[in-house]
Backbone bond lengths (Angstrom), bond angles and torsions (degrees), N, CA, C in turn:
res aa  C-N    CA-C-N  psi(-1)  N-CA   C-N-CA  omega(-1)  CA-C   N-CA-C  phi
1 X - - - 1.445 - - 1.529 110.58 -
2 X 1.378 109.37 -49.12 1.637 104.95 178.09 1.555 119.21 -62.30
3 X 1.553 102.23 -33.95 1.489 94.47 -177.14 2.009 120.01 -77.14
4 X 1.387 96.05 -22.61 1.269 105.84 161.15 1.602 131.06 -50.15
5 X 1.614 97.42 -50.98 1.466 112.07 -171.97 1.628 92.31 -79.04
6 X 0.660 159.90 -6.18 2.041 169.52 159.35 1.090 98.22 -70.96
7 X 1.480 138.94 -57.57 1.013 133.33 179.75 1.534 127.73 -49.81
8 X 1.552 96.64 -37.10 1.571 107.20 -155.93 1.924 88.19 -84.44
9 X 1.588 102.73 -45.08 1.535 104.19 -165.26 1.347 101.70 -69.91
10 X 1.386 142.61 -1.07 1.346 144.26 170.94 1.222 108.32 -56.61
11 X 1.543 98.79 -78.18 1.400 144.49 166.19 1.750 108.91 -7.61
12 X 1.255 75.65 -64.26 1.924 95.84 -169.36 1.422 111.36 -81.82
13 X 1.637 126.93 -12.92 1.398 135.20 155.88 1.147 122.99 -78.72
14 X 2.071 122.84 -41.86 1.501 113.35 147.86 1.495 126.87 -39.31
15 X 1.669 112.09 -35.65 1.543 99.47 -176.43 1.288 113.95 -90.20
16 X 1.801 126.00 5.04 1.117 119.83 176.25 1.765 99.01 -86.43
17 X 1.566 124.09 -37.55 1.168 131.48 -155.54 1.364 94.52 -77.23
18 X 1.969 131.43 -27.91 1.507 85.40 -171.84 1.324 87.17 -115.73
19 X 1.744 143.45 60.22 0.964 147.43 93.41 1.801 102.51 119.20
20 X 1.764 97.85 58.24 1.299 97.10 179.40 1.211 107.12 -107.90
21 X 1.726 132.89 172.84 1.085 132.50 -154.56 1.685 104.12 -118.25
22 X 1.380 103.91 -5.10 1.610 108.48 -172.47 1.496 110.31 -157.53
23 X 1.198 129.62 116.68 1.368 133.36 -172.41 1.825 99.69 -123.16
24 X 1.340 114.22 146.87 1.454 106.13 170.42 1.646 105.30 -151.63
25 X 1.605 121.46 122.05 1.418 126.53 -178.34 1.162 111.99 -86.49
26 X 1.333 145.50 176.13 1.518 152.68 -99.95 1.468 105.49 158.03
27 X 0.997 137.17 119.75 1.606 122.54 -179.76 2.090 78.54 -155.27
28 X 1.522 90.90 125.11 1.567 98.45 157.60 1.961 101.01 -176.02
29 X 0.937 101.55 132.62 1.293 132.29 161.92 1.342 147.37 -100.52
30 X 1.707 131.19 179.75 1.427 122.61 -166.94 1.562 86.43 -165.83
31 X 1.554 99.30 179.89 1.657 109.74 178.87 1.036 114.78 -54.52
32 X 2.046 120.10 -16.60 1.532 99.62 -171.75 1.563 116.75 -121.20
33 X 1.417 107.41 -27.47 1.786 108.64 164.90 1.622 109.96 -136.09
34 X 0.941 84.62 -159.47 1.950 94.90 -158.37 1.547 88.57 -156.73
35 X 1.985 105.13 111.16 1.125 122.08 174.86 1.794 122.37 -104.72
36 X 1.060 97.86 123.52 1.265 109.89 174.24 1.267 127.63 -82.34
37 X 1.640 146.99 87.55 1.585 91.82 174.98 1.530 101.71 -150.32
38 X 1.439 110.91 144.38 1.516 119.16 -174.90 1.386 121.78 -87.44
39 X 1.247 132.50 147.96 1.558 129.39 170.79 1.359 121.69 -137.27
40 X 1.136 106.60 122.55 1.703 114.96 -167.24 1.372 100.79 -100.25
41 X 1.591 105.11 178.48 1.669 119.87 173.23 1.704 119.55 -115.45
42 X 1.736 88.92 35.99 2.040 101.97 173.69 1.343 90.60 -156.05
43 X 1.460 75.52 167.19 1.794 107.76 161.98 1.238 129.65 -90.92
44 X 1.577 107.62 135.01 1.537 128.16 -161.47 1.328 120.48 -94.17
45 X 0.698 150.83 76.00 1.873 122.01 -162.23 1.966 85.68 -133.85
46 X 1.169 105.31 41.21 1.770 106.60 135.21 1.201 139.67 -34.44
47 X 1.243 116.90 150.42 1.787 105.98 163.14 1.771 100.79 -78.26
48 X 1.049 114.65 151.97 1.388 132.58 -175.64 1.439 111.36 -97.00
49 X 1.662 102.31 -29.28 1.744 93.39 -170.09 1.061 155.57 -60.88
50 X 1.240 109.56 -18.69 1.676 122.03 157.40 0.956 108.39 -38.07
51 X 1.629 96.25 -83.33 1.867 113.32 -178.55 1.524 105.01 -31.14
52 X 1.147 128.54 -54.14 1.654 123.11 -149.44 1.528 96.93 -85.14
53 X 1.431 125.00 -32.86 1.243 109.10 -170.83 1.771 104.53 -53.81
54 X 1.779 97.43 -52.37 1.529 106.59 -159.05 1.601 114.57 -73.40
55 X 1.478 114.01 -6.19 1.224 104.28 154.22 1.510 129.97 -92.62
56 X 1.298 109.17 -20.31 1.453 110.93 170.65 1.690 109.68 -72.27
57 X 1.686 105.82 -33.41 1.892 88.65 177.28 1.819 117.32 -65.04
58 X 1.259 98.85 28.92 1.868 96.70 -159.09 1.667 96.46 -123.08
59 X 1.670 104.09 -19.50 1.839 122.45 -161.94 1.087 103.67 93.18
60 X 1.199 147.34 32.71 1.249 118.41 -168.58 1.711 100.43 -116.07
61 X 1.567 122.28 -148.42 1.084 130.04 169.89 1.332 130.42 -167.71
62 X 1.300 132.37 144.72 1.166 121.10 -159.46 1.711 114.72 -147.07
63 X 1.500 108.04 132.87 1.605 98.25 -166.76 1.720 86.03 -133.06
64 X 1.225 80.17 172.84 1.879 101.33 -172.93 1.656 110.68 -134.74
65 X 1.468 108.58 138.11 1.571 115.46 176.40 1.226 107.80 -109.36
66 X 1.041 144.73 135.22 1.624 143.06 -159.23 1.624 89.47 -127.63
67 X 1.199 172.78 87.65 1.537 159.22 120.52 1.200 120.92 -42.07
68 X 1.373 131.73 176.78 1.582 122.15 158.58 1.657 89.89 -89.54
69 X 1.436 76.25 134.43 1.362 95.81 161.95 1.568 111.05 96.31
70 X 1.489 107.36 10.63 1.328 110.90 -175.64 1.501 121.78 157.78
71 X 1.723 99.87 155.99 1.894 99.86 -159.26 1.990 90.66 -125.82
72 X 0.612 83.24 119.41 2.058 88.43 163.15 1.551 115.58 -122.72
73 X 1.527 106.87 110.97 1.618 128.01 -157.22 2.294 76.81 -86.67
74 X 0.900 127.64 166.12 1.265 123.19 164.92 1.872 91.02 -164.34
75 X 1.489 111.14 128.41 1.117 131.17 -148.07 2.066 106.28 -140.88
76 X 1.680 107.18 98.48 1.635 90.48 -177.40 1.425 88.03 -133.16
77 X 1.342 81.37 158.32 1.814 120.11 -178.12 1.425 109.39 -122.55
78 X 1.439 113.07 136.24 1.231 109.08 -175.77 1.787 99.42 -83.89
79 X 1.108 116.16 176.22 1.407 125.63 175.57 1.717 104.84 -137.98
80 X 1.397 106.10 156.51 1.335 125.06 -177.76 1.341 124.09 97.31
81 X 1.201 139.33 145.74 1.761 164.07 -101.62 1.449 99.30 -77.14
82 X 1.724 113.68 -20.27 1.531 99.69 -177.58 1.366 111.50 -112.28
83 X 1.644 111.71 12.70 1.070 119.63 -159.74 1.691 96.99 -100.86
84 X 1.235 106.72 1.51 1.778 111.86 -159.63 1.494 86.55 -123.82
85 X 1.107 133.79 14.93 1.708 105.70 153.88 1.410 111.28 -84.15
86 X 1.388 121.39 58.92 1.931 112.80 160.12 1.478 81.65 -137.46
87 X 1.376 125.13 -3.42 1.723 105.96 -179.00 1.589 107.29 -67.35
C-alpha cells in the first residue's frame, strides 16, 4: 500500500513539475497484478530512477508513454502470497 501510494504521489508531482493542467489515475486489478497508471496533459522526459528503482524493489514494473500532448506513467505490481514478503 505505501509503495503504491508513492507511486501515485510521484506520478502526480512529475505532472505538476513539467507543468500540466490535468492529470487523472487509474487503479484496477485481478488475481495477479495491480495496475497503476497516471496520465497527464505534458511532456515528461524526467529521470525515472527513483520511481523505477522503488518499484522494481517491490517486483513490479513500470513504463512510460511520452506523445505530444501527453505522458502516461503505467505502473504494475504483481499480487499474491509471494508477492507480500516486503509487507
Amino acid at each position: 500500500e505505501e509503495t503504491i501510494y508513492f507511486c501515485v504521489l510521484a506520478a502526480v508531482n512529475r505532472a505538476r513539475m513539467a507543468g500540466a493542467t490535468q492529470a487523472r489515475v487509474g487503479i484496477r486489478g485481478d488475481d495477479a497484478s495491480l495496475v497503476v497508471t497516471t496520465a497527464y496533459d505534458s511532456a515528461d522526459r524526467g529521470d525515472m530512477a527513483a520511481l523505477t528503482d522503488r518499484v522494481e524493489a517491490f517486483g513490479g514494473a513500470i513504463t512510460t508513454a511520452t506523445r505530444a500532448g501527453g505522458t502516461t506513467l503505467t505502473v504494475a505490481f504483481p499480487v499474491g502470497p509471494e508477492s507480500m514478503v516486503h509487507a
